[in-house]
C-alpha positions in Angstrom: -130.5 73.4 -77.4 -134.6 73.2 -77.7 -136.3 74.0 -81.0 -137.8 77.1 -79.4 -134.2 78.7 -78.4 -132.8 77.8 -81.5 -136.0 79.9 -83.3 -135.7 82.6 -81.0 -132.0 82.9 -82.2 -132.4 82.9 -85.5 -135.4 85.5 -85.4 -132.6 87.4 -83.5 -130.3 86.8 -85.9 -132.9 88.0 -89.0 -133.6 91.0 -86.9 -130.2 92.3 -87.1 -129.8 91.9 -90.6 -132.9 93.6 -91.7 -131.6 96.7 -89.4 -128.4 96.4 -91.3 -129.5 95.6 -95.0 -131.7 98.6 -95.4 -131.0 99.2 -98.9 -128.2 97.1 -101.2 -125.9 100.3 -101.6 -126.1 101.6 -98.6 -123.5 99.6 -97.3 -120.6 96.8 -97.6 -122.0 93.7 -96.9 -120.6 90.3 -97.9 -120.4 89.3 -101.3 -124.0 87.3 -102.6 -126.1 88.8 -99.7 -128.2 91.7 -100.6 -131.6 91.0 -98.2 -133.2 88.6 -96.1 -137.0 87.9 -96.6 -139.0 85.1 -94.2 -135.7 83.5 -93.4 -134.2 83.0 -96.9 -131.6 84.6 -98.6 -132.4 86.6 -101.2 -128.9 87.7 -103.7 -130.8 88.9 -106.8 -129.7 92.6 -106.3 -126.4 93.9 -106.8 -124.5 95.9 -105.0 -121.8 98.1 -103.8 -118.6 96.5 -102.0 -116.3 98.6 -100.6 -112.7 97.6 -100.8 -109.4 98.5 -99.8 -105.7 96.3 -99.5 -105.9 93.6 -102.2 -103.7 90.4 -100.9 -101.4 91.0 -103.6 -100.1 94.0 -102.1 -101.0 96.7 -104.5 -104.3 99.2 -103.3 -107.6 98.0 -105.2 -110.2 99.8 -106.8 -113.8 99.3 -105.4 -116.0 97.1 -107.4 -119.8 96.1 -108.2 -120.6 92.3 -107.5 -123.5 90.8 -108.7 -125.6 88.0 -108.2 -123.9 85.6 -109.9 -120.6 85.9 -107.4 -118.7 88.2 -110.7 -118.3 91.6 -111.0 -118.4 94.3 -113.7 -115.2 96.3 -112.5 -114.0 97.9 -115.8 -110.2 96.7 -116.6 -110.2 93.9 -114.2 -109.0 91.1 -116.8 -108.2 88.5 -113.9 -111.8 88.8 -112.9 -111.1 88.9 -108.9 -112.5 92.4 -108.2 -109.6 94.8 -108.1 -107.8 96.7 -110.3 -104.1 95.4 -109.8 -100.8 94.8 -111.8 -102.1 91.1 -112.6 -104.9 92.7 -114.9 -102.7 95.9 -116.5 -99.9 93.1 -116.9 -102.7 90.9 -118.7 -103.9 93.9 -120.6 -99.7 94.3 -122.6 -99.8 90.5 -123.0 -103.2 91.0 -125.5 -101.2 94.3 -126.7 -98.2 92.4 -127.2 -100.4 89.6 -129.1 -101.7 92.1 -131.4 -105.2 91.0 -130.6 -108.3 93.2 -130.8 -110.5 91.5 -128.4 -113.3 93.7 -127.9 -112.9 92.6 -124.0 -109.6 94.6 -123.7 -111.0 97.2 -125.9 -111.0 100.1 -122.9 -111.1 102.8 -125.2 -114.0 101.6 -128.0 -112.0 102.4 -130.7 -112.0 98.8 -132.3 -108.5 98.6 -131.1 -106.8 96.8 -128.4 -103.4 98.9 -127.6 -101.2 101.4 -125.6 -103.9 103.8 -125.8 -106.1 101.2 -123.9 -102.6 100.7 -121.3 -102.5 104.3 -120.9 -106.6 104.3 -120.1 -105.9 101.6 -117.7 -103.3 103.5 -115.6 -104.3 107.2 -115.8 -108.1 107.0 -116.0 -109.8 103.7 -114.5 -106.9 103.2 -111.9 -105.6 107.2 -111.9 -102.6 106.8 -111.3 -99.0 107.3 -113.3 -97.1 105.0 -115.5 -94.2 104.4 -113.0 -96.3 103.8 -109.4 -95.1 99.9 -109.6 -96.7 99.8 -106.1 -100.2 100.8 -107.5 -101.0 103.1 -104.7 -101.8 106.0 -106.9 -98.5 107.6 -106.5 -95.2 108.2 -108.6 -92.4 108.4 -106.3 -89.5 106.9 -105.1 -90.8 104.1 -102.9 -91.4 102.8 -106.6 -87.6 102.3 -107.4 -87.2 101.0 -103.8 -89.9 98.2 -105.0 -88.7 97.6 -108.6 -84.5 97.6 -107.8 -85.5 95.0 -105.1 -86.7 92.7 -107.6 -83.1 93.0 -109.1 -84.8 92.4 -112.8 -83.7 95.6 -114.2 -81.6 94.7 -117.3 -81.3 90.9 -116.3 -80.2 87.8 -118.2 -83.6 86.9 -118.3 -86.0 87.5 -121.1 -89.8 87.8 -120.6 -89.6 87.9 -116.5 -91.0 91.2 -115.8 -94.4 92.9 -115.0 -95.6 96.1 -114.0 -94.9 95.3 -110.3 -91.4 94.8 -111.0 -90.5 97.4 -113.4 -92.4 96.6 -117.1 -94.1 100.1 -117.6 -93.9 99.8 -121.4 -95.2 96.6 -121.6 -92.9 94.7 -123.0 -92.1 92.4 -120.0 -88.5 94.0 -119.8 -87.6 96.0 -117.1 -85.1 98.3 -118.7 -84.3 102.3 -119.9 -86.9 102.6 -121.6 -89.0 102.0 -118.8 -87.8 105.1 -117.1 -87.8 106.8 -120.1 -92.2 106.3 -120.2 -92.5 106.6 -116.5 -90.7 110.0 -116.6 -92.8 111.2 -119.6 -96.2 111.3 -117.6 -95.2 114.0 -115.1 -96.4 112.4 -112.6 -93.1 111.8 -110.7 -92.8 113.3 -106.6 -96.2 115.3 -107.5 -98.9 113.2 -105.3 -101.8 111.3 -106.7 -103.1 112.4 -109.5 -106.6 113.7 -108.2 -104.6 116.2 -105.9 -102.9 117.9 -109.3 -105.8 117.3 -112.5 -104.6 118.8 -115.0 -101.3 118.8 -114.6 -99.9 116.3 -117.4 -97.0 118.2 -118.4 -93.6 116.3 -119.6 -90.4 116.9 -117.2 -88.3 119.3 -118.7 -84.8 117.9 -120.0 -82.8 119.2 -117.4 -85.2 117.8 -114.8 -84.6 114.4 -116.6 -81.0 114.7 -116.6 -81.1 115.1 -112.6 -83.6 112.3 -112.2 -81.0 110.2 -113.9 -78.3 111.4 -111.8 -80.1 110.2 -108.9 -81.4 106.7 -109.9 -77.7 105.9 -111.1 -75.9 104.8 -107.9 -79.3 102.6 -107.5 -78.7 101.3 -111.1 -75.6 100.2 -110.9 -75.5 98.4 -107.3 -78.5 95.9 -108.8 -76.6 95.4 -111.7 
C-alpha cells in the first residue's frame, strides 16, 4: 500500500473519531482514549464508561476511569471497575480482621464494619442483603443460585462468599444468613429504586412461611 493511501486512511480514520469524541462524557469510549489531536492520542481526561454484565456473572455498577488505566468507583476493593461479590466479599474479610483501614472506611466514621457492609449493599450497589446474584433483586432465583453451590451448612469451614450464601460475612453459609437476608424487607418486592422507602422488617408470621418454603430446598442440599 503507497504512503499516500496509507495517509489518506488514517486521516479517515482521525476524522471519525473526532465526530465521535466530541466531549469525554458524552459517550462510552474505550478505556485510556479521551481525544485525538494531530494524530496522537491524547488520555489526560477522564471519563465516563458505561458498563453492564461483568464476566463474573453478577450485574456491574458503571464506573469513572482515569488516565492512569484505574478507576475511582466507590466500594470496588478488587480495583477492576465493578461493583461485584469479589469486592463486598473483600470488604467482611477487613471486617472480620477487625481492621480500620480508612480504604474500607465507606461510611467515614473512623470505622471499618457492618455499617460499612450494609453501605456497600443498600446504598453504593442498592440492592438487598440476600440478592447472591447481585442483580439488584431479592428473590428466589437467589436460593436457586446459593442451594446450587450445595455450601449451606457444609463440612467445610471458611468456603463461602456472598455469591454462594455468606450474607453475614462470616464466610459461612448457614441460618443465620437467612435470618439477615430476611431482616432487610427486601425479599419478592423488586429492586430497591422501584419501592424507596420501604425498609420495613417481615412480620413473624411472614417469616415463619418463608421458612416453610425454603425447607424442602434445605433439606435435599443437605
Amino acid at each position: 500500500m503507497t504512503q499516500r493511501m496509507m495517509a489518506g486512511l488514517r486521516t479517515t480514520e482521525l476524522r471519525r473519531f473526532r465526530s465521535y469524541l466530541l466531549t469525554p462524557t458524552q459517550h462510552s469510549v474505550p478505556a485510556g482514549l479521551s481525544s485525538i489531536e494531530n494524530g496522537s492520542v491524547n488520555s489526560s481526561a477522564a471519563f465516563q464508561v458505561g458498563v453492564t454484565d461483568h464476566p463474573g456473572g453478577d450485574v456491574g455498577s458503571p464506573g469513572v476511569f482515569n488516565e492512569s488505566g484505574g478507576n475511582n468507583v466507590v466500594g470496588d476493593f478488587d480495583n477492576d471497575g465493578f461493583l461485584t461479590a469479589n469486592d463486598i466479599d473483600i470488604l467482611s474479610d477487613v471486617v472480620n480482621a477487625g481492621s480500620h483501614d480508612a480504604d474500607f472506611d465507606l461510611t467515614a466514621d473512623g470505622l471499618v464494619d457492618e455499617a460499612d457492609r450494609a453501605h456497600w449493599v443498600e446504598s453504593l450497589k442498592n440492592s438487598y442483603f440476600g440478592d447472591a446474584n447481585l442483580d439488584g433483586e431479592f428473590n428466589t432465583s437467589d436460593f436457586v443460585a446459593v442451594f446450587t453451590t450445595g455450601e449451606y451448612e457444609d463440612a467445610e469451614a471458611g468456603n463461602s462468599g456472598w455469591a454462594t450464601g455468606d450474607w453475614n460475612g462470616d464466610k459461612e453459609f448457614s441460618t443465620t444468613d437467612f435470618v439477615v437476608a430476611f431482616s432487610g424487607g427486601g425479599f419478592e418486592i423488586g429492586p430497591r429504586q422501584a419501592v424507596a422507602g420501604a425498609h420495613s422488617v417481615p412480620e413473624p408470621a411472614g417469616l415463619g412461611a418463608l421458612w416453610l418454603a425454603l425447607f424442602p430446598l434445605i433439606r435435599r442440599r443437605r
